[in-house]
C-alpha positions in Angstrom: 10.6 349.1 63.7 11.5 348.2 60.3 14.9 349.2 60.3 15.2 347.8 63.8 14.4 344.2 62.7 16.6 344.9 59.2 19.4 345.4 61.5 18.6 342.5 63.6 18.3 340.0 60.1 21.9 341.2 59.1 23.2 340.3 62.2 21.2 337.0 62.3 22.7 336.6 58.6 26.6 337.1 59.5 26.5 335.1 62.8 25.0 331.9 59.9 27.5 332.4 57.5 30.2 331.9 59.5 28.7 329.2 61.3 28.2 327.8 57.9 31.9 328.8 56.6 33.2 326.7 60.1 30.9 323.6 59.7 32.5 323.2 55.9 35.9 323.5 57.2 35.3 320.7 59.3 33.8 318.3 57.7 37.0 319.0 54.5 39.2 318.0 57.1 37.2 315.0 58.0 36.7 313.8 54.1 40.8 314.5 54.2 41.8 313.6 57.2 39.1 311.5 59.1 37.6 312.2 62.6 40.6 310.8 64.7 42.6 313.0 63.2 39.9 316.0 63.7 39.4 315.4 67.4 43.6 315.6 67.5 43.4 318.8 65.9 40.6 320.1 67.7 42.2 319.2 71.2 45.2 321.4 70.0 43.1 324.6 69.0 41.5 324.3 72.7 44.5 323.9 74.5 45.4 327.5 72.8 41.9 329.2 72.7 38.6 329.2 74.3 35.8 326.6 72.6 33.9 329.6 71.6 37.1 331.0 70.0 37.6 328.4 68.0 34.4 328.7 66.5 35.2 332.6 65.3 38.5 331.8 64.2 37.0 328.9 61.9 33.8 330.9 61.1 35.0 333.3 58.8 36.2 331.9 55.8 35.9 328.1 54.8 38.9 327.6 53.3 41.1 329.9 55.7 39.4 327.8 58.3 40.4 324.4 56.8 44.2 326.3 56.1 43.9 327.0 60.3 43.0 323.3 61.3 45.6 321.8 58.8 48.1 323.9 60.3 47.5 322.7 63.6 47.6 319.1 62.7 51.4 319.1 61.7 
C-alpha cells in the first residue's frame, strides 16, 4: 500500500509542476505583454490545439512555455 500511494504522490507531484511551470508562463507574458494581448495569443493556440493541449504544451517548462506563447503572438 505504501508503494501504491508513493506512486500515486509522484504522479500528483508532476501533474503540479507543470501546472505550476504553465501558470508562470502566463502571467510573464501578462507582466510583458498585458492581458489583451494574452487573450490574442491564447485564441491562436486554440484555434490549433485542444484547451487541454494547450495546458501540456505550456506545462512543461516555464520558460519554453513563455518562448511558445511569444511565438504565437507575432
Amino acid at each position: 500500500m505504501n508503494k501504491e500511494w508513493s506512486e500515486k504522490n509522484k504522479k500528483m507531484q508532476t501533474l503540479i509542476g507543470k501546472e505550476v511551470a504553465a501558470i508562470k508562463a502566463l502571467a510573464l507574458f501578462i507582466r510583458k505583454y498585458g492581458k489583451t494581448e494574452l487573450m490574442k495569443t491564447l485564441d491562436k493556440l486554440h484555434r490549433e490545439y485542444e484547451f487541454e493541449k494547450v495546458q501540456e504544451i505550456l506545462g512543461y517548462d516555464m520558460k519554453k512555455g513563455l518562448k511558445i506563447l511569444e511565438d504565437k503572438r507575432s
